[in-house]
Backbone as JSON Lines, residues from 0, in Angstrom:
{"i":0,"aa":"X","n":[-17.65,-10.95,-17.66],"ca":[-16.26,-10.58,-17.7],"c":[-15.87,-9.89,-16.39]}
{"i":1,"aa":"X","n":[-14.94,-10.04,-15.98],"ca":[-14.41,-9.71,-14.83],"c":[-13.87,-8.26,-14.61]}
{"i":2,"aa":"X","n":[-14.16,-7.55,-13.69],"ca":[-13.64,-6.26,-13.44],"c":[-12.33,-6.04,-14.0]}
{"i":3,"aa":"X","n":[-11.52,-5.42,-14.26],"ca":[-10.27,-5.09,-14.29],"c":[-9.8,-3.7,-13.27]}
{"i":4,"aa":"X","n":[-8.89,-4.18,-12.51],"ca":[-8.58,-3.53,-11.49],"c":[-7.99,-1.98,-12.04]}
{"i":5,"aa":"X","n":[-8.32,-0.72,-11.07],"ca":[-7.79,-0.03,-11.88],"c":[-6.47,0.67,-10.9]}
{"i":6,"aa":"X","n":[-5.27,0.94,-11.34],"ca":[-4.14,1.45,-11.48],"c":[-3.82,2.81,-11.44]}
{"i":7,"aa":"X","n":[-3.16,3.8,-10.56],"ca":[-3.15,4.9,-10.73],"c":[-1.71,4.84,-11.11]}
{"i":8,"aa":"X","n":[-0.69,5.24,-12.61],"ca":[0.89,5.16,-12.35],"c":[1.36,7.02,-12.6]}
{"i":9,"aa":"X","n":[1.98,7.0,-11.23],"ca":[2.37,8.57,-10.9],"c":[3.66,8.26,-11.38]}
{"i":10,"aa":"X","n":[4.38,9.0,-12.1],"ca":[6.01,8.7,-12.95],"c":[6.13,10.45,-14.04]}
{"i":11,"aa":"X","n":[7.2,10.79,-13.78],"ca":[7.23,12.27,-14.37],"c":[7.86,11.17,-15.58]}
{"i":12,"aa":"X","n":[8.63,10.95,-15.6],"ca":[9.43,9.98,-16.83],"c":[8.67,9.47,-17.89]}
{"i":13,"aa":"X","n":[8.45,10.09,-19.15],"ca":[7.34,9.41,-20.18],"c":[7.46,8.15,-20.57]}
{"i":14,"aa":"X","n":[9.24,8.02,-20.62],"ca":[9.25,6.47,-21.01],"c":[9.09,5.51,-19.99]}
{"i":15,"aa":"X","n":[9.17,5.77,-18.96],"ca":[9.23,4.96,-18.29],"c":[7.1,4.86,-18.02]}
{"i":16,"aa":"X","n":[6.64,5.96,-17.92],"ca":[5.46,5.89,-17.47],"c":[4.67,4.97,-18.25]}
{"i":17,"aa":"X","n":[5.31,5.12,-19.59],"ca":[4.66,4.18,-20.8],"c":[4.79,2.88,-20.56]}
{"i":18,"aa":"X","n":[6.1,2.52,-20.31],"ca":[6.73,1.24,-19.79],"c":[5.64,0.63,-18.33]}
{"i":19,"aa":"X","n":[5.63,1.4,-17.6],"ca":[4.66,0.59,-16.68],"c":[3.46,0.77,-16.91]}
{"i":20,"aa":"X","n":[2.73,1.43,-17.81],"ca":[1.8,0.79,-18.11],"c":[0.9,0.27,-19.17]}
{"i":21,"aa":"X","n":[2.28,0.03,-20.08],"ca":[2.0,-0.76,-20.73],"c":[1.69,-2.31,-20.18]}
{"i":22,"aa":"X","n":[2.77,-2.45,-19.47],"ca":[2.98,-3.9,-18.54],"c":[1.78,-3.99,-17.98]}
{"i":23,"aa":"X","n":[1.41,-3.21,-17.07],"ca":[0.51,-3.45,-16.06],"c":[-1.2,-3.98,-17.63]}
{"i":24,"aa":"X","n":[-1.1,-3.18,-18.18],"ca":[-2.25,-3.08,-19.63],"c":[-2.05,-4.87,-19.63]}
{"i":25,"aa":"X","n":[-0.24,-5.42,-20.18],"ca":[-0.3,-6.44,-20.65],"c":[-1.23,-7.73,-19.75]}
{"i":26,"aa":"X","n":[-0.79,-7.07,-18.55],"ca":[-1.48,-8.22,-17.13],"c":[-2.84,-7.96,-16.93]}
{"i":27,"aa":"X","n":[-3.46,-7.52,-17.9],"ca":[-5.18,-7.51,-17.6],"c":[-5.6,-6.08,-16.66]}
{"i":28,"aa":"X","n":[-4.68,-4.77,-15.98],"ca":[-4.85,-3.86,-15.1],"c":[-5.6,-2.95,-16.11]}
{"i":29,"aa":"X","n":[-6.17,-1.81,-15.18],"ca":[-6.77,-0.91,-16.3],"c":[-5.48,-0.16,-15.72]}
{"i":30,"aa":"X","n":[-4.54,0.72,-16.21],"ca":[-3.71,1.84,-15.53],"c":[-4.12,3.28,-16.12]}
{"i":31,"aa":"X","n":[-4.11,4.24,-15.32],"ca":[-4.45,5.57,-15.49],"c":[-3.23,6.18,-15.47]}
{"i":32,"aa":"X","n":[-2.47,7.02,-16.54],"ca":[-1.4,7.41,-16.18],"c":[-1.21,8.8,-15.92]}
{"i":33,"aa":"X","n":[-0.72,9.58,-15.08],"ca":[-0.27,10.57,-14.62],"c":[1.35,11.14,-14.33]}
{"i":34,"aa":"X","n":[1.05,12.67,-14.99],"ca":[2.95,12.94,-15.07],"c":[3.29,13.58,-14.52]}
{"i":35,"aa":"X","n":[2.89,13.9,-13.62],"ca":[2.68,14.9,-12.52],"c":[1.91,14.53,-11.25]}
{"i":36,"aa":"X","n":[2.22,15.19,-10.47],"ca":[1.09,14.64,-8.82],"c":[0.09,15.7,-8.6]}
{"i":37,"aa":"X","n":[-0.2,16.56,-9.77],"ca":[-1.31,17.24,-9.42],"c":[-2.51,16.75,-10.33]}
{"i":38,"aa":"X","n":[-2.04,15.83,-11.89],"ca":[-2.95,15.48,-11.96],"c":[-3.17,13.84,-11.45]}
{"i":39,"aa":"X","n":[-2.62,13.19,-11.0],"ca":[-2.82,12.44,-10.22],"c":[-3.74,12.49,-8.95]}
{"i":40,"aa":"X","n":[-3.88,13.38,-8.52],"ca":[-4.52,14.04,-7.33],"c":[-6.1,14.11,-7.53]}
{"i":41,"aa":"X","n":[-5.79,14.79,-8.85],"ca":[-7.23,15.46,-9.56],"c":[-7.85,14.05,-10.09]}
{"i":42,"aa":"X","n":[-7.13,13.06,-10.76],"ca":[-7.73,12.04,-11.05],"c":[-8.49,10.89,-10.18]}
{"i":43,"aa":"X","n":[-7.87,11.44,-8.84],"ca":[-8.08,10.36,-7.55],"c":[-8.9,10.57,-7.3]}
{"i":44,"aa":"X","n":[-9.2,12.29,-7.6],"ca":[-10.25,12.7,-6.82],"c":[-11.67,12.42,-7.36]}
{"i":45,"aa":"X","n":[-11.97,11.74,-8.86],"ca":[-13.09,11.23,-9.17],"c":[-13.06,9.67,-9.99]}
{"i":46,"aa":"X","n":[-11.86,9.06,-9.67],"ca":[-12.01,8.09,-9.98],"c":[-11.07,6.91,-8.75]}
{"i":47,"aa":"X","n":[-12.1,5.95,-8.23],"ca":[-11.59,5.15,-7.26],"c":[-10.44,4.09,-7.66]}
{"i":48,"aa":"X","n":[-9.49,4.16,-7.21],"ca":[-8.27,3.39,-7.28],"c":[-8.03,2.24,-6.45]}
{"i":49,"aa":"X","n":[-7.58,0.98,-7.17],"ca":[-7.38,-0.25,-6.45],"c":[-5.96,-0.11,-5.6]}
{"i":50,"aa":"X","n":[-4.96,0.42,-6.71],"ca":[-3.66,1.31,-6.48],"c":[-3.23,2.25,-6.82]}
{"i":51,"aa":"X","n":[-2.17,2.71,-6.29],"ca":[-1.51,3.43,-6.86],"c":[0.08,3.61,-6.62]}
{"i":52,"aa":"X","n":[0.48,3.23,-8.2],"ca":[2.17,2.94,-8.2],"c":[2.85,4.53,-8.59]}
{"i":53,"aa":"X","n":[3.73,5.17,-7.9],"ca":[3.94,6.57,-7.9],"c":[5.68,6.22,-7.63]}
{"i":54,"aa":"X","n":[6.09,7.01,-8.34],"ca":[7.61,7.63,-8.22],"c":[7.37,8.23,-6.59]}
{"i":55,"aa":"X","n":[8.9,8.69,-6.14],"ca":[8.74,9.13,-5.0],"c":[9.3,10.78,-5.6]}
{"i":56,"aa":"X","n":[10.35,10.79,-5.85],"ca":[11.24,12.04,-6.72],"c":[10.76,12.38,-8.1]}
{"i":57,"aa":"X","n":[9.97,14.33,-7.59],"ca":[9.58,14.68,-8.93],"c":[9.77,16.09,-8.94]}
{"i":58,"aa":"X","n":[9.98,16.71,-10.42],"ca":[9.98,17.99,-10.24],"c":[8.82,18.62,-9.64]}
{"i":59,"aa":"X","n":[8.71,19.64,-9.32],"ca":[7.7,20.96,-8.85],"c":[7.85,21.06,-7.57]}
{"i":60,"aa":"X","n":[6.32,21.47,-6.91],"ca":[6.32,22.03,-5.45],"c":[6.08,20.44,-4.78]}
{"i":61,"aa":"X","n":[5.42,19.19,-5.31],"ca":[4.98,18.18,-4.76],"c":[5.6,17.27,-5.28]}
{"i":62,"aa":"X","n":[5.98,16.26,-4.71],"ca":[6.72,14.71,-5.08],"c":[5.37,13.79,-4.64]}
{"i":63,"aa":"X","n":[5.58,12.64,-5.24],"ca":[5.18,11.69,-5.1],"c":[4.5,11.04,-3.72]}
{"i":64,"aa":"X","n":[5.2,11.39,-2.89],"ca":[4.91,11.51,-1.27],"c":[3.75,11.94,-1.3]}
{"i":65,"aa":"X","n":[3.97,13.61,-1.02],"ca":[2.53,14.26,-1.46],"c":[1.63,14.3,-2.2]}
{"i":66,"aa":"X","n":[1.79,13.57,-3.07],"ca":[0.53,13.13,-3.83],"c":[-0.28,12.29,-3.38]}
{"i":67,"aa":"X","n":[1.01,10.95,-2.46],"ca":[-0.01,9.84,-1.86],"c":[-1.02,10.66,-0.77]}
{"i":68,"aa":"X","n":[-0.04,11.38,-0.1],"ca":[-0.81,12.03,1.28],"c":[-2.21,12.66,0.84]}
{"i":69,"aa":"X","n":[-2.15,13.52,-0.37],"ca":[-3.17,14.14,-0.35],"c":[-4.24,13.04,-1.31]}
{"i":70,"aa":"X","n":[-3.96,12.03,-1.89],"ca":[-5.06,10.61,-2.32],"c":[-5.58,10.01,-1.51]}
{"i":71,"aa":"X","n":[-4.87,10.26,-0.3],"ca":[-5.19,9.05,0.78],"c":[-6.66,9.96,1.85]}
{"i":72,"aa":"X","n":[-5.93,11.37,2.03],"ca":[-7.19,11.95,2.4],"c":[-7.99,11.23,1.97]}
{"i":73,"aa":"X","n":[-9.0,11.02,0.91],"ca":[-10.24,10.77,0.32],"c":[-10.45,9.4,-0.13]}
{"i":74,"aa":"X","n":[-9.08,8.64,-0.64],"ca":[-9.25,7.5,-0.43],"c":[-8.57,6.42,0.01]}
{"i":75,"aa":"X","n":[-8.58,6.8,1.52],"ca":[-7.88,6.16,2.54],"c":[-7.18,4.44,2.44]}
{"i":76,"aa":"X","n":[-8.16,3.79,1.6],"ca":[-7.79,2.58,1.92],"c":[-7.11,1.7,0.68]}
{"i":77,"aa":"X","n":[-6.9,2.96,-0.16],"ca":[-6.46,3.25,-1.33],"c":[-4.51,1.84,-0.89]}
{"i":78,"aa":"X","n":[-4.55,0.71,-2.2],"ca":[-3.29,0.11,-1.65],"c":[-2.0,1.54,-2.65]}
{"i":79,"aa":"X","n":[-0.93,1.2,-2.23],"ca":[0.19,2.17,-2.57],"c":[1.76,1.3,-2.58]}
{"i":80,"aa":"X","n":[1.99,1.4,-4.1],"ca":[3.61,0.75,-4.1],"c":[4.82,2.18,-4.78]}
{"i":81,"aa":"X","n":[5.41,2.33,-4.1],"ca":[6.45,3.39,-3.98],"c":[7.58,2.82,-5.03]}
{"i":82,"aa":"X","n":[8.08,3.72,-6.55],"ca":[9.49,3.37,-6.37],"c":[10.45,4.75,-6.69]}
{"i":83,"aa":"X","n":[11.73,4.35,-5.91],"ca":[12.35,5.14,-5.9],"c":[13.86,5.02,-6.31]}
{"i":84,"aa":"X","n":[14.85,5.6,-6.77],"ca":[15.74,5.69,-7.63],"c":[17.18,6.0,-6.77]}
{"i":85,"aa":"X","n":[16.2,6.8,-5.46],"ca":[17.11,7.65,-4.17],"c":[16.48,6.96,-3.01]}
{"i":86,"aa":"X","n":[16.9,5.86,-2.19],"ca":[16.45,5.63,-0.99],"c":[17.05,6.61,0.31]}
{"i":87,"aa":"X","n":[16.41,7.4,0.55],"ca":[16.78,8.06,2.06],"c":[16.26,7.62,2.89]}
{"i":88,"aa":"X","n":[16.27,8.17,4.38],"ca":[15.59,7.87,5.55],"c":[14.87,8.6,5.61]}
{"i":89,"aa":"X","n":[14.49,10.03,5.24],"ca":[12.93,10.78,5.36],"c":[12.28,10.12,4.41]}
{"i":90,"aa":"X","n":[12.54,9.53,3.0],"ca":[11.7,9.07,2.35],"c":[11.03,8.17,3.09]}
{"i":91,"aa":"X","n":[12.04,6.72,3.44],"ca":[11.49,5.88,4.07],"c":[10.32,6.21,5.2]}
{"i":92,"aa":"X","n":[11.11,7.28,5.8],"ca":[9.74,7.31,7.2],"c":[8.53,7.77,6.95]}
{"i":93,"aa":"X","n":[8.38,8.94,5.77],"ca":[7.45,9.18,4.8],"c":[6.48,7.93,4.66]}
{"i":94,"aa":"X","n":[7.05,6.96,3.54],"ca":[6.24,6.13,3.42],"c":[5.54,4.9,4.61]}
{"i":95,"aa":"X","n":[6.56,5.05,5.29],"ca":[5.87,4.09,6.94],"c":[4.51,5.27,7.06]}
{"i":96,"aa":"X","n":[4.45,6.01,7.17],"ca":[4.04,7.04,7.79],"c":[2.53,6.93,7.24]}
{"i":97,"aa":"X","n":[3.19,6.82,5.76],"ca":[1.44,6.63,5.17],"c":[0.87,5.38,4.61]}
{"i":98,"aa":"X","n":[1.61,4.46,5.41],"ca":[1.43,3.36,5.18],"c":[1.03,2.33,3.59]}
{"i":99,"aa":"X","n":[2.78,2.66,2.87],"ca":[2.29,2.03,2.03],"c":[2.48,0.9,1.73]}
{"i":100,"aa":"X","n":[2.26,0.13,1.02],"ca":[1.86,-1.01,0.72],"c":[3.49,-1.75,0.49]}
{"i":101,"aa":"X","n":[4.46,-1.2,-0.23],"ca":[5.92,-1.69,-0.66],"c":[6.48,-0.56,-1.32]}
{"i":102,"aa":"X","n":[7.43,-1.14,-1.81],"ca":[9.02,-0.08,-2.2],"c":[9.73,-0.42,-3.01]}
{"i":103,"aa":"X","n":[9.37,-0.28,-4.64],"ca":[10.41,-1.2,-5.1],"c":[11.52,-0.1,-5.63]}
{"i":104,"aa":"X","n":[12.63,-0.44,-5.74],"ca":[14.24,0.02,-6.08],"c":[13.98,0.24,-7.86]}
{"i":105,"aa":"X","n":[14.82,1.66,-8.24],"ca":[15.23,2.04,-9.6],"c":[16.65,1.2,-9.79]}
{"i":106,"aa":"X","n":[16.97,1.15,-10.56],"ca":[16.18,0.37,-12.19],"c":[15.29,-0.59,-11.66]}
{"i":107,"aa":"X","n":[13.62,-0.57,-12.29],"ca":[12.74,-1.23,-12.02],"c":[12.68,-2.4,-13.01]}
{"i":108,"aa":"X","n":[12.96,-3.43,-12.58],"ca":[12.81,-5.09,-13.17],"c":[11.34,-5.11,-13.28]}
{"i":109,"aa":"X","n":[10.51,-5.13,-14.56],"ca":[9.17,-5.1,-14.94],"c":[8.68,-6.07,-14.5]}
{"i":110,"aa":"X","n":[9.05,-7.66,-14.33],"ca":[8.94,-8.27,-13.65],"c":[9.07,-8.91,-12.22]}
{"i":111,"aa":"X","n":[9.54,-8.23,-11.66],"ca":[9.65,-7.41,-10.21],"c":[8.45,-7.1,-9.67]}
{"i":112,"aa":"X","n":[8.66,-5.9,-10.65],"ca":[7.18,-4.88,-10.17],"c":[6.04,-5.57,-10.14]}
{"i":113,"aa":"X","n":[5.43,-6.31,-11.52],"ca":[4.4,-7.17,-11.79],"c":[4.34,-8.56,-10.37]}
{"i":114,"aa":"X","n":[5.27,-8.83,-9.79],"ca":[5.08,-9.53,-8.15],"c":[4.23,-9.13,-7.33]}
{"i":115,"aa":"X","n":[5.31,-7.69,-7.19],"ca":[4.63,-6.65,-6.18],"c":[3.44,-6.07,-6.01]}
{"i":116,"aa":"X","n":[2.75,-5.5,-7.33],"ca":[1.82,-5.21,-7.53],"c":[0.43,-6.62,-7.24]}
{"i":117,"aa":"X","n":[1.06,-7.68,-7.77],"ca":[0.22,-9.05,-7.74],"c":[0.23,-9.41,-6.29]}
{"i":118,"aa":"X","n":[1.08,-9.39,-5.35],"ca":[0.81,-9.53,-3.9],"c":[0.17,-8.78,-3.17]}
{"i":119,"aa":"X","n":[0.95,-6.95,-3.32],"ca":[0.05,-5.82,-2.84],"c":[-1.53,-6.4,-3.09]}
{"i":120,"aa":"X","n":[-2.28,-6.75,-4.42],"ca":[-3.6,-6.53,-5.19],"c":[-4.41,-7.91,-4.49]}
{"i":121,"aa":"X","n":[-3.44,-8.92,-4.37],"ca":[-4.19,-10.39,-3.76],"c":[-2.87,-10.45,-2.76]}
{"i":122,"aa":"X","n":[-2.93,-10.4,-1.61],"ca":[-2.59,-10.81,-0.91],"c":[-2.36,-12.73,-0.25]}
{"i":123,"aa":"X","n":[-1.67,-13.19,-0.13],"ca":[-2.02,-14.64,0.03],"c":[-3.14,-14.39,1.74]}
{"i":124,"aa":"X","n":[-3.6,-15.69,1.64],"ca":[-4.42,-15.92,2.78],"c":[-3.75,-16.37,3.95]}
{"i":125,"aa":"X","n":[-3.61,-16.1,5.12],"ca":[-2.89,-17.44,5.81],"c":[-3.35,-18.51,6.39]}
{"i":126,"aa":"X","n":[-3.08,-19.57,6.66],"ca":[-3.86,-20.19,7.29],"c":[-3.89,-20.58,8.84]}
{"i":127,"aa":"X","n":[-2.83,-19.82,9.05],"ca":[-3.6,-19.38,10.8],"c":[-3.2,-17.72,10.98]}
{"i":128,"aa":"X","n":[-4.36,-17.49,11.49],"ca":[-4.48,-15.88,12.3],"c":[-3.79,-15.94,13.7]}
{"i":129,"aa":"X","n":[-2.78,-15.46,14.49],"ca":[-2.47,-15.36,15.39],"c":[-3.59,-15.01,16.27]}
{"i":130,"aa":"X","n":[-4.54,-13.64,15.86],"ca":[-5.79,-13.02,16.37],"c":[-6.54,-14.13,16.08]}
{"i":131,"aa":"X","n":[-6.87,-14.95,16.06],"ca":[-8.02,-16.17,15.98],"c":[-7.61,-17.44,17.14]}
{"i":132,"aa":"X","n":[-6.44,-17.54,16.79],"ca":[-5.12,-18.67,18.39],"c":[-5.26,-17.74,19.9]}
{"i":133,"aa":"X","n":[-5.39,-16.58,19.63],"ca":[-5.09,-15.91,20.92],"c":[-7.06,-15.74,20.89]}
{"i":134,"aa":"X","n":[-7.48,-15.56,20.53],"ca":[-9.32,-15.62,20.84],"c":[-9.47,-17.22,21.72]}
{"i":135,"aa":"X","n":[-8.95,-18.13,20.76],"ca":[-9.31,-19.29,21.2],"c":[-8.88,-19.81,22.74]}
{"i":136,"aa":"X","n":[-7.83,-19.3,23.06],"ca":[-6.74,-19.23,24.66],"c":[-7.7,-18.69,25.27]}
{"i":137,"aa":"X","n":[-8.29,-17.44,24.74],"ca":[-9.12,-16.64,25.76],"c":[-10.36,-16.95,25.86]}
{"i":138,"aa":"X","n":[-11.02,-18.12,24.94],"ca":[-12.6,-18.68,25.12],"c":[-13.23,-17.92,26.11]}
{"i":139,"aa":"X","n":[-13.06,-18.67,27.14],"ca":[-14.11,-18.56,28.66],"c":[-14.06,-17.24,28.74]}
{"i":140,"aa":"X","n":[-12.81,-16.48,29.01],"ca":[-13.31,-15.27,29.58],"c":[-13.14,-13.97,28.41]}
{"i":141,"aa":"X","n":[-13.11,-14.31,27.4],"ca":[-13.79,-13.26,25.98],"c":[-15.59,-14.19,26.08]}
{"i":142,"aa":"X","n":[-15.85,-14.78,26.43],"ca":[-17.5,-15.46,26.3],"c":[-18.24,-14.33,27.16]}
{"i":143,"aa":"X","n":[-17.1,-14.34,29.15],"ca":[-18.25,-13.75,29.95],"c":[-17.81,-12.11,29.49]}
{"i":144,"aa":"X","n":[-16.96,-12.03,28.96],"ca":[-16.85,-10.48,28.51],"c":[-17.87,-9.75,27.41]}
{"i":145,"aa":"X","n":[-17.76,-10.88,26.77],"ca":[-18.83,-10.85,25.4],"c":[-20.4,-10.65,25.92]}
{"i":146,"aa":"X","n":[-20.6,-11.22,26.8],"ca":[-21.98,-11.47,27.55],"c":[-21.54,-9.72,27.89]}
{"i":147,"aa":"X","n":[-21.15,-9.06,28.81],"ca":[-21.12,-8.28,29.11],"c":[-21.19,-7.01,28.56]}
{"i":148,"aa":"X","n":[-20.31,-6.86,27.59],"ca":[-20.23,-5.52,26.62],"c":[-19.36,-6.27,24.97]}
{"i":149,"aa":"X","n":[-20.62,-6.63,24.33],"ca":[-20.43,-7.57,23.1],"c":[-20.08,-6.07,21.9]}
{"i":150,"aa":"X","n":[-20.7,-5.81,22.01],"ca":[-20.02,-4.6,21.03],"c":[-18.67,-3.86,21.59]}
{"i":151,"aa":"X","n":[-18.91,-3.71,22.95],"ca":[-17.23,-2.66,22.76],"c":[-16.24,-3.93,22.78]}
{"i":152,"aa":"X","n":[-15.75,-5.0,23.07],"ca":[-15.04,-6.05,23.01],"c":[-14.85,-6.23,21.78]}
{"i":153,"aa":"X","n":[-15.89,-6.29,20.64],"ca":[-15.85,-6.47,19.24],"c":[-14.97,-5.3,18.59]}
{"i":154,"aa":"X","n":[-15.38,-4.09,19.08],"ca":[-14.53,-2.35,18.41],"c":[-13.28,-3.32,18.58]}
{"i":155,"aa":"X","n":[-12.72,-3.08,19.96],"ca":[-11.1,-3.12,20.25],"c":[-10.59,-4.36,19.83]}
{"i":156,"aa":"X","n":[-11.04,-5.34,19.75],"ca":[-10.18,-6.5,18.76],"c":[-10.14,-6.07,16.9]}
{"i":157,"aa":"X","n":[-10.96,-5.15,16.56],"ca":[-10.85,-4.71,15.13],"c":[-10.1,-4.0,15.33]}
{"i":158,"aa":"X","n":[-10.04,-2.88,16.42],"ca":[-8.83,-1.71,16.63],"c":[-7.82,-2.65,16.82]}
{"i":159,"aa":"X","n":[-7.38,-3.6,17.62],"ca":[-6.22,-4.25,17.69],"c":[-5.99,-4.68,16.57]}
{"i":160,"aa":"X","n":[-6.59,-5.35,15.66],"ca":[-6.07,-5.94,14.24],"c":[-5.87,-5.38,13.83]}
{"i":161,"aa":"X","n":[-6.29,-4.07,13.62],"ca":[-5.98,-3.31,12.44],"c":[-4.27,-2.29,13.22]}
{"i":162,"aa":"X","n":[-4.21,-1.8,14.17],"ca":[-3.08,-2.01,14.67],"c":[-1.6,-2.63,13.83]}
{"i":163,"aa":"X","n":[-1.97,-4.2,14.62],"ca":[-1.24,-4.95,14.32],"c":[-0.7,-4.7,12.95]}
{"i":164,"aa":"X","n":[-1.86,-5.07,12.14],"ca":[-1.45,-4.94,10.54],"c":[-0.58,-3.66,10.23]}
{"i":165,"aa":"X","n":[-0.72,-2.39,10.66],"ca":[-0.28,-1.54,10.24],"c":[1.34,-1.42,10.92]}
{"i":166,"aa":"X","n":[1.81,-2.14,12.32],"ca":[3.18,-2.2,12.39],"c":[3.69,-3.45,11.78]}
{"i":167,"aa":"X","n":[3.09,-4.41,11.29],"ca":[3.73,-5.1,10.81],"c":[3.72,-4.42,8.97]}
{"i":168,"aa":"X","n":[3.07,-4.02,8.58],"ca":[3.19,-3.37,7.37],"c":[4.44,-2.19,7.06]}
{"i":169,"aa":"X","n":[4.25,-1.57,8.26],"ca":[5.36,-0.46,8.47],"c":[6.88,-1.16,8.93]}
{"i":170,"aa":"X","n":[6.79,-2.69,9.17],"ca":[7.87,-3.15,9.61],"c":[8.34,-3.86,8.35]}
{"i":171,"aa":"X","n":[7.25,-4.07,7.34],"ca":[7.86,-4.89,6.12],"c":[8.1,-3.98,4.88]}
{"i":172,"aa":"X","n":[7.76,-2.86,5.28],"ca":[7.95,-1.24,3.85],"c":[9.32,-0.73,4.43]}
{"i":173,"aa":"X","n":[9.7,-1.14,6.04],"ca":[10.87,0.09,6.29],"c":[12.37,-1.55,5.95]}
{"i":174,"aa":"X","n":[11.58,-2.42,5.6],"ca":[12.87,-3.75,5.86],"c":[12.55,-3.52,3.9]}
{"i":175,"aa":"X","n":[12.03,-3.31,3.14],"ca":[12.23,-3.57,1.69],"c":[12.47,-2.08,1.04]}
{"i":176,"aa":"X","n":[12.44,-0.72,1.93],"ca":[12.72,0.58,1.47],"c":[14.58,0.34,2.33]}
{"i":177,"aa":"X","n":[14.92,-0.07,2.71],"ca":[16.24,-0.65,3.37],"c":[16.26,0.3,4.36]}
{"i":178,"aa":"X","n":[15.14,0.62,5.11],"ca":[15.54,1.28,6.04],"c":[15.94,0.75,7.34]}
{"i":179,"aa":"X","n":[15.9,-0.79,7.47],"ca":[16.77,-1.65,8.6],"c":[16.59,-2.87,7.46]}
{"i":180,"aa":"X","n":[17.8,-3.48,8.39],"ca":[18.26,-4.34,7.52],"c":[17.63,-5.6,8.05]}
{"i":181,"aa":"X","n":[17.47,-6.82,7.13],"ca":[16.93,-8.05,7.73],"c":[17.19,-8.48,8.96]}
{"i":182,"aa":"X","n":[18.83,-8.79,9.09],"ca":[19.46,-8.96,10.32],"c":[19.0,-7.99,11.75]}
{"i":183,"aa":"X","n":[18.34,-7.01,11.46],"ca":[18.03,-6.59,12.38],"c":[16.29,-6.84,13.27]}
């Protein structure tokens, strides 16, 4: 039997918290639910998360934000889908910031979410890498470079990818949190 992925859902809202995860339950997820971001925090802190779907706006000293920030400490590579009810521009830059995964808009379409979460969790593949077209241009002289210093050449094309990924990630969370618009 196959793993079942597990789910962190941060939501002060009971009905609603029930509501997502029940859904997420219906789609095969394990979800852990949390009503608050401190025990969310506390839960992160001994159990590893595939995601975690969190409100952004909550009562107390910490919102949702801060909850990701302080999950991500420890489990950095932790994926993260944001929704929020209030789109601002500190929110938005917030979440560029900690790079999350998407943004979906209150009132949440359950089937919406269940996309998001299914793309965030499997990503499609593509079938061309730009970083694999631009290796290939550079054959000959990534070969005598490679001959030369094969490990540090190897670091900085992982540092470059991973780069990349993260402005284009921060370019597709600040275009679906509406913090620029398509046209732009």
């Amino acid at each position: 039997m196959k793993e079942q992925l597990r789910i962190l859902v941060l939501e002060d809202d009971v009905n609603m918290l029930e509501s997502l995860c029940g859904v997420l339950r219906h789609h095969d997820y394990a979800p852990r639910p949390a009503s608050n971001p401190q025990d969310a925090v506390d839960m992160a802190k001994i159990i590893p998360f595939h995601l975690v779907v969190s409100d952004i706006r909550m009562a107390g000293p910490t919102d949702g934000l801060g909850a990701i920030r302080k999950i991500k400490k420890f489990q950095p590579k932790v994926k993260v889908v944001m929704i929020t009810g209030f789109a601002d521009d500190e929110s938005c830059r917030q979440a560029i910031e900690l790079l999350v995964d998407d943004y979906v808009h209150k009132p949440v379409r359950l089937p919406v979410l269940m996309e998001v979460v299914q793309r965030v969790l499997h990503p499609p593949k593509r079938s061309s890498n730009p970083l694999n077209e631009l290796r290939s241009w550079l054959a000959a002289p990534l070969k005598l470079m490679e001959q030369a210093r094969a490990q540090k050449v190897g670091r900085l094309v992982v540092l470059l990818e991973e780069e990349k990924n993260k402005v284009l990630q921060a370019f597709f969370v600040a275009i679906r949190a509406k913090g620029i618009t398509k046209s732009a």
